[in-house]
MIDOSE-1310 file (N, C-alpha, C; in nm, 2 decimals, decimal comma, always signed):
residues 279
xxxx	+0,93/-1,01/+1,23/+0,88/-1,04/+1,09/+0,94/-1,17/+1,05; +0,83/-1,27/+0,96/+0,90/-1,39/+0,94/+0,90/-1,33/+0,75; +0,98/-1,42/+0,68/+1,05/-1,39/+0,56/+0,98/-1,52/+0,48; +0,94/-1,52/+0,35/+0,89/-1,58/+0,23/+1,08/-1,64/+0,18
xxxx	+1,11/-1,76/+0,13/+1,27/-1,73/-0,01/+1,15/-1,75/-0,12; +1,19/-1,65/-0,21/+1,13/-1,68/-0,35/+1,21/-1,77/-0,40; +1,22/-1,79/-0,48/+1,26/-1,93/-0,60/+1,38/-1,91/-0,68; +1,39/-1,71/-0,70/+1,51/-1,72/-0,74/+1,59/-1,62/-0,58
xxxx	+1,55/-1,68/-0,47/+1,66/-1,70/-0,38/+1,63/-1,50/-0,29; +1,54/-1,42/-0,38/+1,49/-1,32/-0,29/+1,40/-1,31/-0,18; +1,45/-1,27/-0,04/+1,32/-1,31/+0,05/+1,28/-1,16/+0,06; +1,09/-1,21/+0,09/+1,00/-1,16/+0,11/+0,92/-1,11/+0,23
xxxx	+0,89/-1,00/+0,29/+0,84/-1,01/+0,42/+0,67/-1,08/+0,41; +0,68/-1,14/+0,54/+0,54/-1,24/+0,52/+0,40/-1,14/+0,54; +0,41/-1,01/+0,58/+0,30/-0,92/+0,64/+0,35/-0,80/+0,59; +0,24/-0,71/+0,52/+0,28/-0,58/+0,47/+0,13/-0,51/+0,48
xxxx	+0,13/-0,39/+0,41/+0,00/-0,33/+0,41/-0,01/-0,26/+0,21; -0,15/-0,33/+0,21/-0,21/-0,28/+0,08/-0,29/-0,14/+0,06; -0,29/-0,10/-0,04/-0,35/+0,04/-0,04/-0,47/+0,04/-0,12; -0,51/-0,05/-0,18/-0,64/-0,10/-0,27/-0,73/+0,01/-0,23
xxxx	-0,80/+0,06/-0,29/-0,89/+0,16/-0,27/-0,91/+0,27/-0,19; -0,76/+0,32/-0,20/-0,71/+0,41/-0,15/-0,68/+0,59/-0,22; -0,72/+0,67/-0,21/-0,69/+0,82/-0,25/-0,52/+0,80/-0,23; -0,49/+0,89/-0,34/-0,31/+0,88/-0,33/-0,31/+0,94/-0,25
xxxx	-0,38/+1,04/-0,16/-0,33/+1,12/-0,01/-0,37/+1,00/+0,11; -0,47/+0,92/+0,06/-0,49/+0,78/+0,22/-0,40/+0,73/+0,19; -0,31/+0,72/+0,06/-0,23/+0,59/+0,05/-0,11/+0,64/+0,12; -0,08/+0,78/+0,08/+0,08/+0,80/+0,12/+0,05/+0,84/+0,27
xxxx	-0,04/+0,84/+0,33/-0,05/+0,87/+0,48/-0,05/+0,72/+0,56; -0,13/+0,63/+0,50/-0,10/+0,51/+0,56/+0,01/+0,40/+0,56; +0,10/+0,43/+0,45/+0,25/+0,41/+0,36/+0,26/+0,45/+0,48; +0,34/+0,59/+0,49/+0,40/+0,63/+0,62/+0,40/+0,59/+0,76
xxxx	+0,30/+0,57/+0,78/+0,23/+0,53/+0,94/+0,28/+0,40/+0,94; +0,27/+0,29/+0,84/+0,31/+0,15/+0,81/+0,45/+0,17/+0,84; +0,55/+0,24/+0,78/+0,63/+0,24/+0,78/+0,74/+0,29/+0,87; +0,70/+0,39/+0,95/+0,73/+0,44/+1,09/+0,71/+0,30/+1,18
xxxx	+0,59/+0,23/+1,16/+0,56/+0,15/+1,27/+0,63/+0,02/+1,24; +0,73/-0,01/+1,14/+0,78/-0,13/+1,15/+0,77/-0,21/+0,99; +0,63/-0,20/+0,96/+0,62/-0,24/+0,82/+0,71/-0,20/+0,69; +0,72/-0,32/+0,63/+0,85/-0,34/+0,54/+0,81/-0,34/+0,39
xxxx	+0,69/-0,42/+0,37/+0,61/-0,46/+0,24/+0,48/-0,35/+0,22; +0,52/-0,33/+0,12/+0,37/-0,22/+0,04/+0,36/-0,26/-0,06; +0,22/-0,27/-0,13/+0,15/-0,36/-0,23/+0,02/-0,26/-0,24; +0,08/-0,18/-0,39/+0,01/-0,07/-0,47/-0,04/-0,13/-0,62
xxxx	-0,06/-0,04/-0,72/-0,08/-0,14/-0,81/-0,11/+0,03/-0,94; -0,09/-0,03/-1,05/-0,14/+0,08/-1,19/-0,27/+0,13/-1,16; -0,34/+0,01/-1,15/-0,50/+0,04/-1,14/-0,57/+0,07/-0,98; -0,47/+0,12/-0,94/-0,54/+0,18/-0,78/-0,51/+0,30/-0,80
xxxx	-0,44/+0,36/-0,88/-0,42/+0,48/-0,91/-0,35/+0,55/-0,79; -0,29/+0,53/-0,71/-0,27/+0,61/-0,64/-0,06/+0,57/-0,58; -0,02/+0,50/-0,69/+0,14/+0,50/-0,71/+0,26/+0,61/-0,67; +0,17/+0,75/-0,66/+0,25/+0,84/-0,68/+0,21/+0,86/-0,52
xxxx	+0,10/+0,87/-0,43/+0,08/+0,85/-0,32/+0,17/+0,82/-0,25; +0,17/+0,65/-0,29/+0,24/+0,57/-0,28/+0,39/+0,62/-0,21; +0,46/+0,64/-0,34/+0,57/+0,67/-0,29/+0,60/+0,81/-0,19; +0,51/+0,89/-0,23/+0,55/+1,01/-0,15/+0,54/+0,95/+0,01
xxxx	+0,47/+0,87/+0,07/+0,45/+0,80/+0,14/+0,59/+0,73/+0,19; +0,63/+0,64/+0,11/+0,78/+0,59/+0,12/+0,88/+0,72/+0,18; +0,91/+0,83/+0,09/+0,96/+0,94/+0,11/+0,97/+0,98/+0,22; +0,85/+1,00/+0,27/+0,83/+1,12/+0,42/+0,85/+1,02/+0,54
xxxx	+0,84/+0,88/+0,52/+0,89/+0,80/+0,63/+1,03/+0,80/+0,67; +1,11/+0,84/+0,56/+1,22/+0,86/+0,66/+1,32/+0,66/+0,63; +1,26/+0,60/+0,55/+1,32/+0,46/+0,60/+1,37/+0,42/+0,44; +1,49/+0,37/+0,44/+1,55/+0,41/+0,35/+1,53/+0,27/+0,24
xxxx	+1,49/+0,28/+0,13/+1,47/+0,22/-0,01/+1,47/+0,09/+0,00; +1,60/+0,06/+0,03/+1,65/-0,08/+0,03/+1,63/-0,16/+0,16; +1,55/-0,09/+0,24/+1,48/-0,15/+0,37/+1,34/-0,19/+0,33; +1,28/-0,16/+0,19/+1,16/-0,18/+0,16/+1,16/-0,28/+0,02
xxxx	+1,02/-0,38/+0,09/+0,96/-0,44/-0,06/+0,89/-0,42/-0,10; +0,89/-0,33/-0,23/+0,79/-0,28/-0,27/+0,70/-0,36/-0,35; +0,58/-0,36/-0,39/+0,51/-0,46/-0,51/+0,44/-0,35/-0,58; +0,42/-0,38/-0,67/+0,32/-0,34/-0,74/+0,27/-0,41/-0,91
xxxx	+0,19/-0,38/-0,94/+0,07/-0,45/-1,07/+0,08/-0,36/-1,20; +0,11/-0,40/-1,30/+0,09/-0,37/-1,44/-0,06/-0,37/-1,52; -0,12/-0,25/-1,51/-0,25/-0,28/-1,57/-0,25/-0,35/-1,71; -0,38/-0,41/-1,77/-0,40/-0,48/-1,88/-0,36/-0,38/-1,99
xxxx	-0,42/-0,27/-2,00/-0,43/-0,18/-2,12/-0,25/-0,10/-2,11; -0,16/-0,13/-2,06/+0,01/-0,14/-2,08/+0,06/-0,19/-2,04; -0,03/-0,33/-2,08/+0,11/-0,45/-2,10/+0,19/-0,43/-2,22; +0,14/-0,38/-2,32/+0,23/-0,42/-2,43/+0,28/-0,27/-2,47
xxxx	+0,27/-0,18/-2,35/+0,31/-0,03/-2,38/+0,52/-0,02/-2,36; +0,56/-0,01/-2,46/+0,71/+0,00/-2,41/+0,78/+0,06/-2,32; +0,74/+0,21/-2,24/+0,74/+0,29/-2,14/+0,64/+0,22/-2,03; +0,59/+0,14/-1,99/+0,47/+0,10/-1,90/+0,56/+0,09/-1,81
xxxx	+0,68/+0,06/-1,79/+0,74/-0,01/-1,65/+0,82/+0,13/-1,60; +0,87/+0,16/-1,72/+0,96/+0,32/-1,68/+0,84/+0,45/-1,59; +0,72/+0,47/-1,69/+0,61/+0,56/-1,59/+0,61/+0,51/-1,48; +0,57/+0,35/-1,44/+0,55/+0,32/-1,35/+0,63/+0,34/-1,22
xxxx	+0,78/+0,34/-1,24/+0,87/+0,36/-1,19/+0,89/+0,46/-1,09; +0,84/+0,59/-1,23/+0,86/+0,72/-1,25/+0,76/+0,78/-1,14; +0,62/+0,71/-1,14/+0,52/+0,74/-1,02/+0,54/+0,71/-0,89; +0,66/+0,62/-0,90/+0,66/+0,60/-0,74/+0,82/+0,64/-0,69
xxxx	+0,84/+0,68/-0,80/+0,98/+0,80/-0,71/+1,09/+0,66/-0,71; +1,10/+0,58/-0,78/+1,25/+0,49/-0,74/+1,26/+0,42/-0,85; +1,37/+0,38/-0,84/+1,46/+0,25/-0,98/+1,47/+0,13/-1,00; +1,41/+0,07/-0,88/+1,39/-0,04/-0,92/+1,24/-0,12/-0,81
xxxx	+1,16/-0,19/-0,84/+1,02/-0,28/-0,81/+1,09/-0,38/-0,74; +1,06/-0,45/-0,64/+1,11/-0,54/-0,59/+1,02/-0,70/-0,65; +0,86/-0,64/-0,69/+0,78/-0,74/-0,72/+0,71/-0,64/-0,79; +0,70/-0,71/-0,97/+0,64/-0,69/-0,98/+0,49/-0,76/-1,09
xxxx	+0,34/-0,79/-1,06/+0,28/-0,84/-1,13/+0,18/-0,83/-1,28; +0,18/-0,90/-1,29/+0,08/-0,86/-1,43/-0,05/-0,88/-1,36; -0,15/-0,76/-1,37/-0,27/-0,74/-1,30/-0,38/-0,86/-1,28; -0,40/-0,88/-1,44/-0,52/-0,94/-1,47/-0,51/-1,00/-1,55
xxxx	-0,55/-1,17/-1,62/-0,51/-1,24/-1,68/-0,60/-1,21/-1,85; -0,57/-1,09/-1,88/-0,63/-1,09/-2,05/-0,55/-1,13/-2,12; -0,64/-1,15/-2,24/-0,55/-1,20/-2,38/-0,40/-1,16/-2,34; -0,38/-1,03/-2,38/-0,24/-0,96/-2,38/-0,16/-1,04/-2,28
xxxx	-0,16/-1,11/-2,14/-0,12/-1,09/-2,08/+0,02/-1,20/-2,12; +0,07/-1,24/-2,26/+0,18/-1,29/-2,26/+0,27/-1,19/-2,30; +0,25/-1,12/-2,41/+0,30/-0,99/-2,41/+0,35/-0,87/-2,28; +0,28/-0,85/-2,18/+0,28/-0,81/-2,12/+0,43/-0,86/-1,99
xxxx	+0,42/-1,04/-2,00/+0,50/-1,05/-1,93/+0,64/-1,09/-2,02; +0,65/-1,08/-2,13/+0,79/-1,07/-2,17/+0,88/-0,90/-2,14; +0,78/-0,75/-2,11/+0,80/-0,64/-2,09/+0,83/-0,69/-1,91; +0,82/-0,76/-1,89/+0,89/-0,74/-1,76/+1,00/-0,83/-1,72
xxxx	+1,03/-0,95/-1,80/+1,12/-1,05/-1,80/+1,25/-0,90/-1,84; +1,23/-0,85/-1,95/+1,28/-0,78/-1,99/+1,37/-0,66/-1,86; +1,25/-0,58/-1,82/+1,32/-0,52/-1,69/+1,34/-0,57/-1,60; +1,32/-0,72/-1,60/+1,38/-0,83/-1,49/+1,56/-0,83/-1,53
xxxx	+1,60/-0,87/-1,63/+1,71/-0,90/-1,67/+1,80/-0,69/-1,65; +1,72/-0,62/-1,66/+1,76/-0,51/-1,65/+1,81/-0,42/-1,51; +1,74/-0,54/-1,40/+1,75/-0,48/-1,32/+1,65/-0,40/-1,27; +1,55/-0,36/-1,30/+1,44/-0,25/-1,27/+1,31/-0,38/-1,20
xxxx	+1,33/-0,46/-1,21/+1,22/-0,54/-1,14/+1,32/-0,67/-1,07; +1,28/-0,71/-1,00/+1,37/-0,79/-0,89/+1,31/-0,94/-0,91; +1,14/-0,93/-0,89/+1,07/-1,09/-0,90/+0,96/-1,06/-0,98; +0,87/-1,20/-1,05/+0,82/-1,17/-1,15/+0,64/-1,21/-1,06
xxxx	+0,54/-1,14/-1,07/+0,43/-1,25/-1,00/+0,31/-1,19/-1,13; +0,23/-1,34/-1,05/+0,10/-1,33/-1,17/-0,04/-1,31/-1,05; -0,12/-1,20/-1,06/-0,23/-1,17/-0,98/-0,33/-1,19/-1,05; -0,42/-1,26/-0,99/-0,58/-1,32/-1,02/-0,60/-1,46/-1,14
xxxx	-0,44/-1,47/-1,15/-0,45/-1,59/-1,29/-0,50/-1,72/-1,26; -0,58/-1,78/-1,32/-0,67/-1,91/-1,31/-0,54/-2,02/-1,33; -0,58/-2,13/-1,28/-0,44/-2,25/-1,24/-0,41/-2,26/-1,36; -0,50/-2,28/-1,46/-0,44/-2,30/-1,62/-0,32/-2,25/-1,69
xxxx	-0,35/-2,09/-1,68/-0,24/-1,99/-1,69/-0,17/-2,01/-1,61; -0,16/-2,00/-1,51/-0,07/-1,99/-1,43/+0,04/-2,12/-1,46; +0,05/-2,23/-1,50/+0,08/-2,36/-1,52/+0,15/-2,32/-1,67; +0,04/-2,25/-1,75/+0,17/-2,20/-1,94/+0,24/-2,11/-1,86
xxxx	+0,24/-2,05/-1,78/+0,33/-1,94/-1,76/+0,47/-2,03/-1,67; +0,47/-2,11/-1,59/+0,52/-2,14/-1,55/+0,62/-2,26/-1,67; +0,55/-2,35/-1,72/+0,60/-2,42/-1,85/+0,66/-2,33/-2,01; +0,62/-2,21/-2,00/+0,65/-2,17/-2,14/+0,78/-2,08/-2,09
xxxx	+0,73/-1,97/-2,02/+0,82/-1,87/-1,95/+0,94/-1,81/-1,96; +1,04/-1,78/-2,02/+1,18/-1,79/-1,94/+1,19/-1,73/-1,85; +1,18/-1,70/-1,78/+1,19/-1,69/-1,63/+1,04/-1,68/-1,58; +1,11/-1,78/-1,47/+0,95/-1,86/-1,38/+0,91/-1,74/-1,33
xxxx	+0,77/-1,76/-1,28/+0,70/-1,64/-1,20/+0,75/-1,66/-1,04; +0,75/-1,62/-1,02/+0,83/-1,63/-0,81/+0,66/-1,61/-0,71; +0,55/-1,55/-0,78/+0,44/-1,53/-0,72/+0,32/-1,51/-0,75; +0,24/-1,58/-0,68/+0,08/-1,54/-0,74/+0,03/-1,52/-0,66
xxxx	-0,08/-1,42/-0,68/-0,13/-1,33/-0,56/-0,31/-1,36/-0,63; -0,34/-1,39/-0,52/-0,46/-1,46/-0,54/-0,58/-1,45/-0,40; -0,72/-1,40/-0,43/-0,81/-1,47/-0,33/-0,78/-1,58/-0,18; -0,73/-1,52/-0,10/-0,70/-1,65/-0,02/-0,75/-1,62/+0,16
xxxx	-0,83/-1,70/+0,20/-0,89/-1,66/+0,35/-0,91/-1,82/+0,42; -0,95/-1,80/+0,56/-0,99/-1,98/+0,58/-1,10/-2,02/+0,49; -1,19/-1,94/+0,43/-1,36/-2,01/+0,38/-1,25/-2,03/+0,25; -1,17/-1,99/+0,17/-1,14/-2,03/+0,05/-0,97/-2,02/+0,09
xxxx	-0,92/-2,16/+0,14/-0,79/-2,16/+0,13/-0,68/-2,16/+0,06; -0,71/-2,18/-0,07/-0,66/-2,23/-0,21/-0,55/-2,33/-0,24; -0,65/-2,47/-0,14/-0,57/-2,60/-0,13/-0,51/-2,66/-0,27; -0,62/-2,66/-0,37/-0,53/-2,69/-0,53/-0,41/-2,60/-0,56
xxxx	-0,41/-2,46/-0,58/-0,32/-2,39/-0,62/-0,20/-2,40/-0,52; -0,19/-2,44/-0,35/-0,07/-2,47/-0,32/-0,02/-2,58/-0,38; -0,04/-2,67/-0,43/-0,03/-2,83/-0,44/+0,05/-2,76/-0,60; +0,00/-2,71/-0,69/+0,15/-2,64/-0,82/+0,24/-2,53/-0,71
xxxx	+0,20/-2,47/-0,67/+0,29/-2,40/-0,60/+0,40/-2,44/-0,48; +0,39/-2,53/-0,49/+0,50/-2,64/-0,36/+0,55/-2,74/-0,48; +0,55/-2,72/-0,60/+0,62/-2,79/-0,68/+0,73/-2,70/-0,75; +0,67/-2,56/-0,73/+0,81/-2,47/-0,78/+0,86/-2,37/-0,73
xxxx	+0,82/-2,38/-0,61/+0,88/-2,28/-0,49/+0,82/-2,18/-0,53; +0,70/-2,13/-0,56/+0,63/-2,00/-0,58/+0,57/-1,98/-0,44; +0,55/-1,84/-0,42/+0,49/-1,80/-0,30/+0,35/-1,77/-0,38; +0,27/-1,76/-0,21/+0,09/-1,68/-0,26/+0,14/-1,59/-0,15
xxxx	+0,08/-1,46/-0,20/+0,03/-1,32/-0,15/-0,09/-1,35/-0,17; -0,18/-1,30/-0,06/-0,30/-1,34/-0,03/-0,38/-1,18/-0,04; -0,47/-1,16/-0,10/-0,60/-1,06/-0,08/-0,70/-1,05/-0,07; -0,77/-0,99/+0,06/-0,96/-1,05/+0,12/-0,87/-1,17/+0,22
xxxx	-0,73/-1,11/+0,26/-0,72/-1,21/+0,41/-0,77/-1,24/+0,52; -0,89/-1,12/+0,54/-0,96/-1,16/+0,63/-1,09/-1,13/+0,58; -1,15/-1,23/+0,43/-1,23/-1,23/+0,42/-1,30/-1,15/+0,36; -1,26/-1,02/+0,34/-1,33/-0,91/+0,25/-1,44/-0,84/+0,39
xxxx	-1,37/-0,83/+0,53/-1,46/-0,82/+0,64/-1,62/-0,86/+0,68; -1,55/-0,99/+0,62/-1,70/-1,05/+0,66/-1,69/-1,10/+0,82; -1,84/-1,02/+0,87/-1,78/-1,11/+1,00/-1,86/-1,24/+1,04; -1,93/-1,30/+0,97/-1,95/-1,46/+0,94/-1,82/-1,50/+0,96
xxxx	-1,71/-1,50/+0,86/-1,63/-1,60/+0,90/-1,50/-1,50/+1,00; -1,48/-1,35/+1,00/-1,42/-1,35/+1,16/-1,49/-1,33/+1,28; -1,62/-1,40/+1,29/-1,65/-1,42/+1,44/-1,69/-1,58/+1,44; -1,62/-1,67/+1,34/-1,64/-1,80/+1,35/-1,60/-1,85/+1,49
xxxx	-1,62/-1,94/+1,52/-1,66/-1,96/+1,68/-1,52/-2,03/+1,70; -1,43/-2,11/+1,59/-1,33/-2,15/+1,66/-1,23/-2,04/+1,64; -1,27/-1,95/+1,53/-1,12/-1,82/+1,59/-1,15/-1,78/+1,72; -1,28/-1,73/+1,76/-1,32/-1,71/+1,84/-1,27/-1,79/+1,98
xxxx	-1,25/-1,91/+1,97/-1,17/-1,97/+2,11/-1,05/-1,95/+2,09; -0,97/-1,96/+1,97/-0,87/-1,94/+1,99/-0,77/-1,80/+2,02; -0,90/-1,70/+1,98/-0,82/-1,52/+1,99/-0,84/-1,54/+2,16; -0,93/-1,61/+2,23/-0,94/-1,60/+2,41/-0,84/-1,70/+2,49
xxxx	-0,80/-1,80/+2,37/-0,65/-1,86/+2,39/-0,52/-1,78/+2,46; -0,55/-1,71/+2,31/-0,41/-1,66/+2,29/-0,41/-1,50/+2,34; -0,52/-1,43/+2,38/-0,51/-1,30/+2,42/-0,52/-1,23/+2,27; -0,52/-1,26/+2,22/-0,54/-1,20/+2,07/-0,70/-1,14/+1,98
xxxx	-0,72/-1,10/+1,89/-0,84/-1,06/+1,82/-0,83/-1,18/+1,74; -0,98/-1,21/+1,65/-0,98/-1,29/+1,59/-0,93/-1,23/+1,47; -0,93/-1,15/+1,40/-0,86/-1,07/+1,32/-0,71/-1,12/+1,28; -0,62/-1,14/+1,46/-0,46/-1,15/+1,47/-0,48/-1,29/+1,43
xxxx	-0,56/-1,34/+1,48/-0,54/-1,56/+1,42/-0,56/-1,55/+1,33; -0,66/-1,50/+1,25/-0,66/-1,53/+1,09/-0,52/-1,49/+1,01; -0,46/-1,37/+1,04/-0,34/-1,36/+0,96/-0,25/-1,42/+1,01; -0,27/-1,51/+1,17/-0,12/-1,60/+1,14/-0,14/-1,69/+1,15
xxxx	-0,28/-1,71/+1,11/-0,31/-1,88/+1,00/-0,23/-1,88/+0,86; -0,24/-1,75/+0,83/-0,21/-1,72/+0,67/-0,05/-1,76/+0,68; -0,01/-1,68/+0,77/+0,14/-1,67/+0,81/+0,20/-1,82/+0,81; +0,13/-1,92/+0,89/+0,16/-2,02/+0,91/+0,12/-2,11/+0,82
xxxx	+0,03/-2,07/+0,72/-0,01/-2,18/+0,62/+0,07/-2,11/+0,50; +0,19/-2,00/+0,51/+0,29/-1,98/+0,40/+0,26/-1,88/+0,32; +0,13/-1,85/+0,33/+0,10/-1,71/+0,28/+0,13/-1,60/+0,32; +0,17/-1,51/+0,29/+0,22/-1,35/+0,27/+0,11/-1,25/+0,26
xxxx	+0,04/-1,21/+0,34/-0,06/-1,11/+0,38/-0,04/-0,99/+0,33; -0,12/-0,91/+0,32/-0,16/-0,72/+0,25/-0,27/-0,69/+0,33; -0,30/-0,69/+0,44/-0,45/-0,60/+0,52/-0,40/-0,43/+0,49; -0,50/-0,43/+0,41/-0,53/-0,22/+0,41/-0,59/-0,17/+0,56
xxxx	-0,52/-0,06/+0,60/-0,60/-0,02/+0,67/-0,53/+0,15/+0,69; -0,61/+0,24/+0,72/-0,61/+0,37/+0,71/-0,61/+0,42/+0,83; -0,56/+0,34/+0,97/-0,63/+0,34/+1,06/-0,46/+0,34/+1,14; -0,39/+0,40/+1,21/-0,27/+0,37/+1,28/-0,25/+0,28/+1,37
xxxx	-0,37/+0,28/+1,43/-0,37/+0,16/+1,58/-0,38/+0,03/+1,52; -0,47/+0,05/+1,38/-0,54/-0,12/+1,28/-0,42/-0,17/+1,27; -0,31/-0,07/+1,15/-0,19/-0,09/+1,09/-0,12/-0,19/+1,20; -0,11/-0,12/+1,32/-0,01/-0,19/+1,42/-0,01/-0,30/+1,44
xxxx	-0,18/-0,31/+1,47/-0,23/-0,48/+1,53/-0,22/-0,55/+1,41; -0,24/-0,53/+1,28/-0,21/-0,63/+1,21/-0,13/-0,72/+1,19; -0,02/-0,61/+1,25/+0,12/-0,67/+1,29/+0,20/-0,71/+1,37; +0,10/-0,69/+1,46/+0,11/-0,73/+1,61/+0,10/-0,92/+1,62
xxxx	+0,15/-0,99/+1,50/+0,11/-1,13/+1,52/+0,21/-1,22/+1,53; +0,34/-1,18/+1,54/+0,50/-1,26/+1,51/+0,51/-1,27/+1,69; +0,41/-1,31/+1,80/+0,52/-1,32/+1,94/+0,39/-1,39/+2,00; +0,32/-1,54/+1,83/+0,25/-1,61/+1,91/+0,27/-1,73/+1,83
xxxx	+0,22/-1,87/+1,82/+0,24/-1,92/+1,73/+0,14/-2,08/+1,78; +0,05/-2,07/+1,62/-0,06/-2,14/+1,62/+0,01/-2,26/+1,67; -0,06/-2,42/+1,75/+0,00/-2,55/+1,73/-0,04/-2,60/+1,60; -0,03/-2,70/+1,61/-0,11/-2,80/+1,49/-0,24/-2,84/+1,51
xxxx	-0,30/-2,85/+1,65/-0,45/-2,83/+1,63/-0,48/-2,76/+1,61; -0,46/-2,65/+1,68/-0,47/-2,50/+1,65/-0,54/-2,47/+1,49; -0,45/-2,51/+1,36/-0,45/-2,49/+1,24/-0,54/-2,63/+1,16; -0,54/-2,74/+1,32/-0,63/-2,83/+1,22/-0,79/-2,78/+1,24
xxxx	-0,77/-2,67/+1,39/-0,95/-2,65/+1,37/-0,99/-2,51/+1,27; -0,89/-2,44/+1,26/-0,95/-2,37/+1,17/-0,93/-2,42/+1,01; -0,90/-2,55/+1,01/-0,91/-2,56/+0,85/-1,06/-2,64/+0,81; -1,16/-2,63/+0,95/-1,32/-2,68/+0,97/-1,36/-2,60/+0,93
xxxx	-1,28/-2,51/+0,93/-1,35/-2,37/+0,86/-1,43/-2,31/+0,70; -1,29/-2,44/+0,64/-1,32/-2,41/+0,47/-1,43/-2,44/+0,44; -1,48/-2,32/+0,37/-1,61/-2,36/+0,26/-1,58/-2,35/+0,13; -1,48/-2,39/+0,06/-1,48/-2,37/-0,07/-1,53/-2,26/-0,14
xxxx	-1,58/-2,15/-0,06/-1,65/-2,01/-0,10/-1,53/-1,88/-0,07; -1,57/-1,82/-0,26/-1,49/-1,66/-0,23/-1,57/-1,58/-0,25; -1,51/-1,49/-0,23/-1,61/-1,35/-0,25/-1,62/-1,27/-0,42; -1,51/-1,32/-0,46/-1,48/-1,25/-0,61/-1,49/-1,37/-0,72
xxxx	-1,51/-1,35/-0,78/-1,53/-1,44/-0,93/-1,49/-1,34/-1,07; -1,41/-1,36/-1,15/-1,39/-1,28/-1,23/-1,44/-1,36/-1,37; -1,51/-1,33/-1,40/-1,65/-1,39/-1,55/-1,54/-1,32/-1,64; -1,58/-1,43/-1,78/-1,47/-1,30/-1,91/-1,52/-1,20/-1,91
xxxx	-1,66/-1,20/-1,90/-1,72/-1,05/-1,91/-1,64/-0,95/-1,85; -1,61/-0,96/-1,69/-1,51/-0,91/-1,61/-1,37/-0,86/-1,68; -1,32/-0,98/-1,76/-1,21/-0,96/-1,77/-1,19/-0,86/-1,89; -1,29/-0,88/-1,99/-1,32/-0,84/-2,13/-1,32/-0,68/-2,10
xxxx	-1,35/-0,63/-1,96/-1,38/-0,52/-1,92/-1,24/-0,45/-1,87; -1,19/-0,54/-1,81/-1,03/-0,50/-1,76/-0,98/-0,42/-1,89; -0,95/-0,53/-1,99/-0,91/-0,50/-2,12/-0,94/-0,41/-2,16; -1,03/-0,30/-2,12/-1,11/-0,17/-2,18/-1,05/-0,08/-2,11
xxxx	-1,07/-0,11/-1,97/-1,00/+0,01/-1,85/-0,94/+0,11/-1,89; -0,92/+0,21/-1,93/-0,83/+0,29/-1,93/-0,75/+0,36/-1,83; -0,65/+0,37/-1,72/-0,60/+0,47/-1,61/-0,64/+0,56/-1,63; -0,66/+0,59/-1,49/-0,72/+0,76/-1,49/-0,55/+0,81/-1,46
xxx	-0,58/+0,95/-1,47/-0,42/+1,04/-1,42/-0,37/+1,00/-1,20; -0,24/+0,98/-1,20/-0,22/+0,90/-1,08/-0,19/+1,02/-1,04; -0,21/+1,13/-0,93/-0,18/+1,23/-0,89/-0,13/+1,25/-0,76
């Protein structure tokens, strides 16, 4: 495993597994399997509903608390709830978040992040990150703040590498967590022809080069997978290492194209969300 330093001086594992659209019984079965198999970082969230999974998952592995970085997301509709961080807690069986983000960038979302500066200073959250926030926000949050964000978790693959948002982010030691690392499985861009020479390089899938392009261009990866053998190979990518051509041909790659666009409409919708019951 290679390690992220956050900014205020916490390291990060660079490769974990996400549970995004996951049943709290897929989540805590893949949790587990991740976690027997070596994986360190898990990246759940309010609005995947499946937190309580989650941790029963942590639980039955057997690997103890403070061996794990946990993440997880603060939905829009309790940011500004005064229990939001304690339930949240409460779902996943432990006392303290190693990372934790504000979901989605609505109105509320300043409010939202003073309730965790708060359990920052308390101890119940460790680092602060902002998920899906447009460079604008992300830039007041960083300028207004009292305490800086450590992460933004954002869209990031070779067709959309998110060359502007490193360029503020290499000015204040923030990390990117990247999601849709390999594209949202498109296989346009993983059967692009130069991963393609290089997974026959290196004995690898093209799958393994794209995440330690990520790896090597500083990003911190989440691939979901429900799959035990998938889980492994994901991680199977720390005993190779791209050159500098290597990373100059797949940056031939970028098309300035993502998969997700979040319209206000989108966001106006977040704001409505209600959580279903996390069981």
């Amino acid at each position: 495993m290679e390690y992220f330093a956050l900014n205020n001086g916490i390291k990060m594992p660079m490769a974990g597994i996400g549970v995004f659209m996951m049943s709290p019984a897929e989540a805590e079965a893949s949790v587990e399997s991740a976690l027997r198999s070596g994986v360190r970082l898990i990246d759940t969230a309010n609005g995947y509903m499946n937190e309580s999974g989650t941790g029963r998952g942590i639980r039955k592995s057997g690997v103890a608390r403070e061996e794990i970085f946990l993440v997880t997301k603060l939905w829009p509709t309790v940011y500004e709830k005064e229990t939001a961080i304690e339930e949240t807690l409460e779902r996943l069986g432990t006392d303290y978040i190693d990372l934790l983000f504000l979901h989605q960038p609505t109105d509320n979302w300043r409010e939202g992040y003073k309730n965790i500066e708060k359990a920052y200073r308390e101890g119940k959250v460790k680092a602060i990150g902002l998920s899906n926030f447009p460079e604008d926000l992300l830039q007041e949050a960083i300028d207004t703040m009292e305490i800086k964000p450590q992460v933004v978790q954002v869209e990031a693959h070779p067709y959309f590498p998110q060359t502007e948002l490193k360029k503020i982010l290499a000015e204040t030691g923030m990390g990117l967590m990247a999601w849709y690392p390999l594209g949202h499985g498109d296989k346009n861009l993983v059967n692009e022809a130069a991963l393609t020479e290089l997974a026959e390089k290196y004995g690898k899938s093209n799958a393994q080069i794209i995440l330690r392009w990520h790896i090597q261009s500083g990003n911190v990866v989440i691939p979901g997978s429900k799959n035990p053998d998938h889980i492994r190979d994901n991680f199977d990518i720390f005993d190779f290492e791209l050159t500098d051509e290597d990373m100059a041909k797949i940056a031939t790659v970028d098309k300035g194209v993502r998969y997700y666009t979040a319209t206000p409409e989108i966001i106006a919708q977040y704001a409505q969300m209600e959580l279903q019951p996390d069981l």
